[in-house]
N, CA and C atoms as an extended XYZ file, in Angstrom:
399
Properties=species:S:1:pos:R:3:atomname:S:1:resname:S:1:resid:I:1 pbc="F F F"
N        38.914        7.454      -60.901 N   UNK     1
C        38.956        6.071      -61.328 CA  UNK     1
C        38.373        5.948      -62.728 C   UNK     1
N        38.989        4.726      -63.439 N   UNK     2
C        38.626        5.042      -65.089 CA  UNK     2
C        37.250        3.887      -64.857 C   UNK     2
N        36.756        4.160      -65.847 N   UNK     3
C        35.257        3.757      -66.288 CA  UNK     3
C        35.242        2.046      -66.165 C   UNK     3
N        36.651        1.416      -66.660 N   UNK     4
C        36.177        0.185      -66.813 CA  UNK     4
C        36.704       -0.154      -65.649 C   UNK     4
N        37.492       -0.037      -64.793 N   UNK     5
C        37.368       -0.476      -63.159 CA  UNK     5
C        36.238       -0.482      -62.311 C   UNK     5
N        35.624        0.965      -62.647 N   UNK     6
C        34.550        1.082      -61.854 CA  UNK     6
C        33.051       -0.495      -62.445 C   UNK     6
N        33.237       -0.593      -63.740 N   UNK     7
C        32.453       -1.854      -63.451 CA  UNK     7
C        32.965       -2.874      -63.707 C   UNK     7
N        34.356       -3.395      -63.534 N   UNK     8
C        34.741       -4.708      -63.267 CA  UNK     8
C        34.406       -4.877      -61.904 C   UNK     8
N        34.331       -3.669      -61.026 N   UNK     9
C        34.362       -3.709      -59.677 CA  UNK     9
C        32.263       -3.677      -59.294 C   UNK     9
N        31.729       -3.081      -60.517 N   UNK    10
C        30.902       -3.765      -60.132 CA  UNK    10
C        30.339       -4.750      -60.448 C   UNK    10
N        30.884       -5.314      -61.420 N   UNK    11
C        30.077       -7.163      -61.627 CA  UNK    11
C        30.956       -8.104      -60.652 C   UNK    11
N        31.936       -7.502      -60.050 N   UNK    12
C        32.520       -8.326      -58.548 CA  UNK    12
C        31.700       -8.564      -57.747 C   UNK    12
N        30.802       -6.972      -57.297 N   UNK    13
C        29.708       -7.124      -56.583 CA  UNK    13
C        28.352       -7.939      -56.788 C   UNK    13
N        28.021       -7.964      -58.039 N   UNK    14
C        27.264       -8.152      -58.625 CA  UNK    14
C        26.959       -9.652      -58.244 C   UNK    14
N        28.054      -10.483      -58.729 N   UNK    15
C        28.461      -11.417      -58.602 CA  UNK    15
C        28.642      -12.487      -56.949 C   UNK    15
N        29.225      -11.651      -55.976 N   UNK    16
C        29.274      -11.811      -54.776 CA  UNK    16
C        27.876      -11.963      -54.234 C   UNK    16
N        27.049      -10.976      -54.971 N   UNK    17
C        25.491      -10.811      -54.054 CA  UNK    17
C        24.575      -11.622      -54.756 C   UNK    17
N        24.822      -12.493      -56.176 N   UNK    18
C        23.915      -12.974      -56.745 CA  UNK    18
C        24.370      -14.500      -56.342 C   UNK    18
N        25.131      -14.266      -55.948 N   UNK    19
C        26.271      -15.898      -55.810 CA  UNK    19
C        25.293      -16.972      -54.709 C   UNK    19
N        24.819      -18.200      -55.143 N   UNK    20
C        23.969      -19.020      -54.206 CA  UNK    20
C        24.942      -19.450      -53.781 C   UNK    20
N        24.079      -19.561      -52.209 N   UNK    21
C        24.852      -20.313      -51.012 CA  UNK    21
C        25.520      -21.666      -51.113 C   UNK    21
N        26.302      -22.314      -50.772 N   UNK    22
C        26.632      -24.141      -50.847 CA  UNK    22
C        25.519      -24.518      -50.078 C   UNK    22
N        25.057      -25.565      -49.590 N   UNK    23
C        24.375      -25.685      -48.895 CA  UNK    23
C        24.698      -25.942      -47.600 C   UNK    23
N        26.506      -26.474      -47.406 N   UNK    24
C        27.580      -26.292      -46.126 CA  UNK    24
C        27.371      -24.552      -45.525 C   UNK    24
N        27.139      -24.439      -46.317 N   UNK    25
C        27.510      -23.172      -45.284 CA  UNK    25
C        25.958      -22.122      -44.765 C   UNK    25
N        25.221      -22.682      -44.807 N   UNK    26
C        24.039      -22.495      -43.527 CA  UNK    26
C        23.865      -23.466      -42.614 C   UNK    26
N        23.331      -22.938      -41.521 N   UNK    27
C        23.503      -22.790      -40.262 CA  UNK    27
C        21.951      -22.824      -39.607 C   UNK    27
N        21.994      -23.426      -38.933 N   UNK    28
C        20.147      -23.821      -38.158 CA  UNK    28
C        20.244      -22.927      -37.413 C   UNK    28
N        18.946      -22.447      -36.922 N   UNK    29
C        19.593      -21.258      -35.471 CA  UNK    29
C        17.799      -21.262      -35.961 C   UNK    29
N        17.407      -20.496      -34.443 N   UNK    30
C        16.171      -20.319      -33.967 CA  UNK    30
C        16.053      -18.361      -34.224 C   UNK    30
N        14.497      -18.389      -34.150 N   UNK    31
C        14.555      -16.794      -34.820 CA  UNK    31
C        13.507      -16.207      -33.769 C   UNK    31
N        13.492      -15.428      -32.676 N   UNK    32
C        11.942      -14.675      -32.507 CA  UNK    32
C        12.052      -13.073      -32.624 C   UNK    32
N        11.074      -12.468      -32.032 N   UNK    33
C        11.096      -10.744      -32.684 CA  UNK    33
C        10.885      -10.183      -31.547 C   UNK    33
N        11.476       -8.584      -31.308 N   UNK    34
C        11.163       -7.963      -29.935 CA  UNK    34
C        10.681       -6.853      -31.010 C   UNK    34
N         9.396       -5.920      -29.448 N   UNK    35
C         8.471       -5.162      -29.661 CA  UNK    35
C         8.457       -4.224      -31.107 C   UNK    35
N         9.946       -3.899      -31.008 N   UNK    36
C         9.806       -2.396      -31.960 CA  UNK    36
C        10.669       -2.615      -32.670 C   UNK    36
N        11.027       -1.111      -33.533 N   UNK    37
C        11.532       -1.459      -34.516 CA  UNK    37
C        12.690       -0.691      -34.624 C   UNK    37
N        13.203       -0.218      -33.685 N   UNK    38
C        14.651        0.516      -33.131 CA  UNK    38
C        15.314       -0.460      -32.122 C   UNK    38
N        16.442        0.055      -32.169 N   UNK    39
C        17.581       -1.089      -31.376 CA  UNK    39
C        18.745       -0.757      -31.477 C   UNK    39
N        19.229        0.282      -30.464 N   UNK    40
C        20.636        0.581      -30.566 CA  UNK    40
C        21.247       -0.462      -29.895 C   UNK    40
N        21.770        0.033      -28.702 N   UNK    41
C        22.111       -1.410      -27.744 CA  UNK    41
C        24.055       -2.045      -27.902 C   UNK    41
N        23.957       -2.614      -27.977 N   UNK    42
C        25.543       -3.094      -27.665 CA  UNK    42
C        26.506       -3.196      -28.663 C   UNK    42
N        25.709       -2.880      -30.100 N   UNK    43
C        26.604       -2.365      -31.031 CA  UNK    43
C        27.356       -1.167      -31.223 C   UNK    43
N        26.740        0.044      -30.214 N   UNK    44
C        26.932        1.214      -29.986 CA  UNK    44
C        26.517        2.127      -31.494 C   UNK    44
N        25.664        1.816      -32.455 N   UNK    45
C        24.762        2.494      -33.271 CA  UNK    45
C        23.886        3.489      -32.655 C   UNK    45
N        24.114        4.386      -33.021 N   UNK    46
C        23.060        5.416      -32.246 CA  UNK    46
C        21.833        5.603      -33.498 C   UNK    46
N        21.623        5.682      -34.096 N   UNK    47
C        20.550        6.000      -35.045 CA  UNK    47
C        20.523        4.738      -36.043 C   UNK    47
N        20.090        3.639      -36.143 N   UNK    48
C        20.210        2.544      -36.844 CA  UNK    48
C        19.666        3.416      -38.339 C   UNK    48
N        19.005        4.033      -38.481 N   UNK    49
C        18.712        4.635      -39.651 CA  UNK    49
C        19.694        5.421      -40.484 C   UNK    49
N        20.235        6.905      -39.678 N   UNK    50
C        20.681        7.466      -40.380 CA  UNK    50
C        22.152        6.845      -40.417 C   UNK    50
N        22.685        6.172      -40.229 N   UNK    51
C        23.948        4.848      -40.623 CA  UNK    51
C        23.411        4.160      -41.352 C   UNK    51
N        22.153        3.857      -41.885 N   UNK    52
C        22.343        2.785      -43.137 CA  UNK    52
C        21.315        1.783      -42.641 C   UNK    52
N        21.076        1.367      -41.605 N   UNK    53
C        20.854        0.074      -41.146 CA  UNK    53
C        19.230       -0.589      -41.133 C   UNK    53
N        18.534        0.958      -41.295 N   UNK    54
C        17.001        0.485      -41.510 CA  UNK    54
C        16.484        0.316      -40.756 C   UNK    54
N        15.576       -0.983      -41.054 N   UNK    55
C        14.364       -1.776      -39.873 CA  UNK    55
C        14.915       -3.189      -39.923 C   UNK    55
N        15.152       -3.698      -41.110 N   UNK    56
C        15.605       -5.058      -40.566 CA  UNK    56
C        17.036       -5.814      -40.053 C   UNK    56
N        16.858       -5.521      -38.514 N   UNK    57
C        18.100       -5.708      -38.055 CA  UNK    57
C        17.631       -6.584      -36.838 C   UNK    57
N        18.577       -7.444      -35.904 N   UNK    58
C        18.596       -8.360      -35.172 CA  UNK    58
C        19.564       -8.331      -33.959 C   UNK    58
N        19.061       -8.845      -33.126 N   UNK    59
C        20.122       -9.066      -31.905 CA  UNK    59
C        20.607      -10.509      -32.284 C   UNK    59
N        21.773      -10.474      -31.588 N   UNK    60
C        22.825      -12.099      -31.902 CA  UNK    60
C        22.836      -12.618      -30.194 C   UNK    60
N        22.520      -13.867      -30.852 N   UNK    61
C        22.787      -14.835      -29.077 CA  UNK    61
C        24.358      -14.737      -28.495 C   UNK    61
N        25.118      -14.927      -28.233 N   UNK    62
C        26.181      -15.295      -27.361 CA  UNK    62
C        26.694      -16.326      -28.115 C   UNK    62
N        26.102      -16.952      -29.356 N   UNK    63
C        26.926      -18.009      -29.830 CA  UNK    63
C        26.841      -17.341      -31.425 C   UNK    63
N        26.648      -16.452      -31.880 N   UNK    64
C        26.787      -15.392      -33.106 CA  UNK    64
C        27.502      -14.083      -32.985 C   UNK    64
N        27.269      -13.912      -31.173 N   UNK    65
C        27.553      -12.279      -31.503 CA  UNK    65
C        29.173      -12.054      -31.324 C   UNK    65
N        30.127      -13.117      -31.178 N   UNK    66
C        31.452      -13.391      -31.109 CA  UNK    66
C        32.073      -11.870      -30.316 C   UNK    66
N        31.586      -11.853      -29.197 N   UNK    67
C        32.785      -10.640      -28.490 CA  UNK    67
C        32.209       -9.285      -29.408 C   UNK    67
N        30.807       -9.186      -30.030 N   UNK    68
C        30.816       -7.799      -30.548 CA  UNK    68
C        31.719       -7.862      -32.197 C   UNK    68
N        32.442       -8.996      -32.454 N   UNK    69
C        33.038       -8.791      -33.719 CA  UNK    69
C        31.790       -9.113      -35.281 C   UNK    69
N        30.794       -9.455      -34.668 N   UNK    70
C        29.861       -9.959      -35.715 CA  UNK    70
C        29.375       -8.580      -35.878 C   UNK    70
N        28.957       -7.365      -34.976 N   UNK    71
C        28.118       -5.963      -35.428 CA  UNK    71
C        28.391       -5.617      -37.153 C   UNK    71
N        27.275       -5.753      -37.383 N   UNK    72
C        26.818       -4.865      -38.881 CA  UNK    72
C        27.116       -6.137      -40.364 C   UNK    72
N        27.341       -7.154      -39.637 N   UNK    73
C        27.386       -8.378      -40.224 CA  UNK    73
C        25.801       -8.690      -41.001 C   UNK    73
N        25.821       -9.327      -42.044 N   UNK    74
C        24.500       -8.986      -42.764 CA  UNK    74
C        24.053      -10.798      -42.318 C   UNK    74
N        22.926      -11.069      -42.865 N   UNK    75
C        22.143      -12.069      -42.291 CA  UNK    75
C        21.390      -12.553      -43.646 C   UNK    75
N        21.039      -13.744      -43.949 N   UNK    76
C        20.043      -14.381      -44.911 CA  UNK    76
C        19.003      -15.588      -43.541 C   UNK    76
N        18.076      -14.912      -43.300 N   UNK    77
C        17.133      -15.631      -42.122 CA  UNK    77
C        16.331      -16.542      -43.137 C   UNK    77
N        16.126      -17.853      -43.734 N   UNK    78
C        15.246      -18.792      -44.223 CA  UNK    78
C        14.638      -19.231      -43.087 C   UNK    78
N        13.040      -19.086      -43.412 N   UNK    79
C        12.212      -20.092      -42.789 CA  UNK    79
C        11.884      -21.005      -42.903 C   UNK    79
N        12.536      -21.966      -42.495 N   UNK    80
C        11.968      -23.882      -42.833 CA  UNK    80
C        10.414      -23.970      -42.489 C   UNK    80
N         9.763      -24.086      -43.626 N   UNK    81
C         8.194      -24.360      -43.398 CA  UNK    81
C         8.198      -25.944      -42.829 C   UNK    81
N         9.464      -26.780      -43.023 N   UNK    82
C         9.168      -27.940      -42.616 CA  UNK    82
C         9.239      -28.419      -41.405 C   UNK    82
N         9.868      -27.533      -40.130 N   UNK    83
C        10.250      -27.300      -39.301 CA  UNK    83
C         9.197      -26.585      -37.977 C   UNK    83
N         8.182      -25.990      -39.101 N   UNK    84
C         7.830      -24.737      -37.953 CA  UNK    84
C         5.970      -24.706      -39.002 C   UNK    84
N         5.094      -23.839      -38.035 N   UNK    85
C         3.979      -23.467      -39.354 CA  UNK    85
C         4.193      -22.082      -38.858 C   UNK    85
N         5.079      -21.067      -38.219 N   UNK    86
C         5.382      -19.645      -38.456 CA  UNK    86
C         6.091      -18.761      -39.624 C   UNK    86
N         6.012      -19.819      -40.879 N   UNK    87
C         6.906      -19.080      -41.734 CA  UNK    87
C         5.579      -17.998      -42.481 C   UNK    87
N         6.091      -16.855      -42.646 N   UNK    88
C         5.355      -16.192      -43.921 CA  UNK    88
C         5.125      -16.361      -44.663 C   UNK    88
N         3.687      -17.001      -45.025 N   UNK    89
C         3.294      -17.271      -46.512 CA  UNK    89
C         4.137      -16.081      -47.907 C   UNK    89
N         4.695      -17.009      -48.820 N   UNK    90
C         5.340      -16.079      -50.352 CA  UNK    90
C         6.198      -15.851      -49.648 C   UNK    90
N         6.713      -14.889      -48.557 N   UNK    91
C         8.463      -15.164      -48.884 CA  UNK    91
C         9.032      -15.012      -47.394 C   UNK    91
N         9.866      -16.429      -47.533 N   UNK    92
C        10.157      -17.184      -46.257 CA  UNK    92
C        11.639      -17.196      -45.939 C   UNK    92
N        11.921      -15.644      -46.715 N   UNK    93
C        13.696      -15.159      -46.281 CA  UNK    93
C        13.280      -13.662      -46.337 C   UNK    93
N        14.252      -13.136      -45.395 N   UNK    94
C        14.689      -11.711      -45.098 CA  UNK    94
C        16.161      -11.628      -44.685 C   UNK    94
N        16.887      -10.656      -44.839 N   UNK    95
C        18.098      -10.104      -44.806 CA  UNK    95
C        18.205       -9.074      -43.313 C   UNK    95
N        19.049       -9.426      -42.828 N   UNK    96
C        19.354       -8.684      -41.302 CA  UNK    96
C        20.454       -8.070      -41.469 C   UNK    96
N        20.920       -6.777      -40.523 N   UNK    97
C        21.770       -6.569      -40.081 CA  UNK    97
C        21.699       -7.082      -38.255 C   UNK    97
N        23.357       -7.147      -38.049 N   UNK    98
C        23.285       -7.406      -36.690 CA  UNK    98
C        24.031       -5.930      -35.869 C   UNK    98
N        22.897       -5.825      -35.199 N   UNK    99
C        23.118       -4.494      -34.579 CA  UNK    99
C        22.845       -4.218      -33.243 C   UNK    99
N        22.674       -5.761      -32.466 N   UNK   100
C        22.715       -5.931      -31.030 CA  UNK   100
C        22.626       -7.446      -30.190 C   UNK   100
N        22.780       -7.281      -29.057 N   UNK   101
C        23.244       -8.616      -28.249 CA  UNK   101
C        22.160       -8.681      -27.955 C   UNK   101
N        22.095      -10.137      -27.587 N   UNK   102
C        20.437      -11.092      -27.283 CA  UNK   102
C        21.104      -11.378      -25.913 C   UNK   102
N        20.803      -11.286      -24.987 N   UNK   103
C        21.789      -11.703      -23.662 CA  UNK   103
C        20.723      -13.094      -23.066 C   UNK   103
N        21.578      -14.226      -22.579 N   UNK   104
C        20.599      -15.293      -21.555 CA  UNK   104
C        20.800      -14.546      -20.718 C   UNK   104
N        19.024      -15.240      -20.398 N   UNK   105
C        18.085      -14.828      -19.254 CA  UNK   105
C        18.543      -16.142      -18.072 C   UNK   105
N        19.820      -16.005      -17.236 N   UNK   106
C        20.343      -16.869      -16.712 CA  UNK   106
C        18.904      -17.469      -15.390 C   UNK   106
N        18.213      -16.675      -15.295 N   UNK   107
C        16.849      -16.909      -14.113 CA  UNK   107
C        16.157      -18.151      -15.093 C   UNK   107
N        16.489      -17.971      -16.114 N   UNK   108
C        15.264      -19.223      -16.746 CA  UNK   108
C        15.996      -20.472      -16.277 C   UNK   108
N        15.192      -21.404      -16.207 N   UNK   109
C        15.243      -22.732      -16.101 CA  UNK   109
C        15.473      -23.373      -17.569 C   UNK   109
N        16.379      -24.344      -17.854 N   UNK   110
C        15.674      -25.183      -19.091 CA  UNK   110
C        14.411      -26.052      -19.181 C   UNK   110
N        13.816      -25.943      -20.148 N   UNK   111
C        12.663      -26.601      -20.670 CA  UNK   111
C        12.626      -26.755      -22.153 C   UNK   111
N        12.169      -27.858      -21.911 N   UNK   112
C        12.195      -28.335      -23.262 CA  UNK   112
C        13.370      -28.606      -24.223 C   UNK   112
N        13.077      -27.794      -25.360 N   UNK   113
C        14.404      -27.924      -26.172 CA  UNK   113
C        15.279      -26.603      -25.628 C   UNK   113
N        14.830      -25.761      -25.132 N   UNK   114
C        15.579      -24.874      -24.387 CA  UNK   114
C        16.707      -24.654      -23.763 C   UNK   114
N        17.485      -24.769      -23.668 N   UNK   115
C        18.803      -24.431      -22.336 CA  UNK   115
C        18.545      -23.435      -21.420 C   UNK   115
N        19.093      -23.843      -20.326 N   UNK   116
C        18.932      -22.722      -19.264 CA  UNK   116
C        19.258      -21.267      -19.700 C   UNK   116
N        18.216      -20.276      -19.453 N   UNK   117
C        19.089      -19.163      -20.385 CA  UNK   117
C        18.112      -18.819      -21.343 C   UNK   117
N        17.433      -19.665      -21.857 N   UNK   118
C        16.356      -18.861      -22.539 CA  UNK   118
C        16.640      -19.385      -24.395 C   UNK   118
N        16.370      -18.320      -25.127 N   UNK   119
C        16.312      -18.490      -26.604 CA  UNK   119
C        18.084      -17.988      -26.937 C   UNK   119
N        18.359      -17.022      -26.054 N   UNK   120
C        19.588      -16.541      -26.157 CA  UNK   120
C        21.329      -17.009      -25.532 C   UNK   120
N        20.760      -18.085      -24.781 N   UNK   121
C        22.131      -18.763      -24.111 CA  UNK   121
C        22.454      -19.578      -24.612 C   UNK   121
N        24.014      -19.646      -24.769 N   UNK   122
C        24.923      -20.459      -25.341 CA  UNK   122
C        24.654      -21.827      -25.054 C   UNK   122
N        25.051      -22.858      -26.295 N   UNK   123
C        25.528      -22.758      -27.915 CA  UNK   123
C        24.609      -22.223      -28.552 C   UNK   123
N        22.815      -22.063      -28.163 N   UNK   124
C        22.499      -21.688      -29.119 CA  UNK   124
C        22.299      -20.589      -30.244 C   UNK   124
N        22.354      -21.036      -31.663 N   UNK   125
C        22.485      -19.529      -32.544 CA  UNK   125
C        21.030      -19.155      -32.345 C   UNK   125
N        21.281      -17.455      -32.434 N   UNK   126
C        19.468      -17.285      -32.500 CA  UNK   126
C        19.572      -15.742      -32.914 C   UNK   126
N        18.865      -15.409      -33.819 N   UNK   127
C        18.377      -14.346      -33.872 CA  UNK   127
C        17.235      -13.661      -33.213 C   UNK   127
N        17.376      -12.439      -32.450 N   UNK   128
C        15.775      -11.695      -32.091 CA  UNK   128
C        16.079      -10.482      -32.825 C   UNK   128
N        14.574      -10.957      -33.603 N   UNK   129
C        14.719       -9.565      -34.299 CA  UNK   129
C        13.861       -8.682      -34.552 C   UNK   129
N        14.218       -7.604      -34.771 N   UNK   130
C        13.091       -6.177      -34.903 CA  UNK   130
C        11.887       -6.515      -35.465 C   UNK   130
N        10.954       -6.300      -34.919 N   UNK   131
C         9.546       -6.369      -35.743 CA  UNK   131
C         9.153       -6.609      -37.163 C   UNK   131
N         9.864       -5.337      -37.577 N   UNK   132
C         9.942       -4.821      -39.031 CA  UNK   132
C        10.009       -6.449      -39.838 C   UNK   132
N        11.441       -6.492      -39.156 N   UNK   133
C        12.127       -7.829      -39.814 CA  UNK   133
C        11.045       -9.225      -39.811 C   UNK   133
């Protein structure tokens, strides 16, 4: 490939990844974290590492993880400080991959703002995600 493709093709990228969001197109969804910091699971990733995928990666509720078509789908997680007092002081976004299913816990009861089902049952969006993350 000649020289000036290779960086038209990368200020495409460049461009794509520096590009701010509309503000239509985020999405509210609830966030919590499980123990560790591995997670193969229903994406069928066997080594989240040596594929690329790191530490910060997430399970998808039943209303994100679309039939398994969302796996390896990347993520911008904002924490509304106005919403919550769990955000991380200095910086209140991280980047996910999705690299497993959050399944409802159909035994739960609803409570509260909850649905039966837990953090993970449908409609709601939710990320659980790796520690790391």
């Amino acid at each position: 490939m000649g020289k000036r493709f290779l960086h038209q093709l990368l200020a495409v990228v460049l461009a794509l990844f520096v590009s701010p969001a509309r503000s239509g197109d985020w999405l509210p969804a609830t966030a919590t974290f499980y123990g560790g910091a591995n997670g193969c699971g229903a994406c069928g990733y066997s080594d989240l590492y040596e594929q690329g995928y790191g530490i910060n990666n997430a399970a998808l509720s039943t209303a994100l993880f679309n039939d398994g078509a969302s796996c390896g789908q990347c993520y911008v997680i904002i924490c509304d400080s106005s919403k919550t007092g769990w955000c991380k002081p200095g910086n209140n976004w991280v980047v996910v991959s999705a690299t497993n299913f959050c399944p409802p816990n159909w035994d739960l009861p609803a409570s509260g703002e909850l649905p039966a089902g837990g953090w993970c049952a449908p409609p709601r969006p939710h990320f659980d995600m790796s520690q790391p993350a």
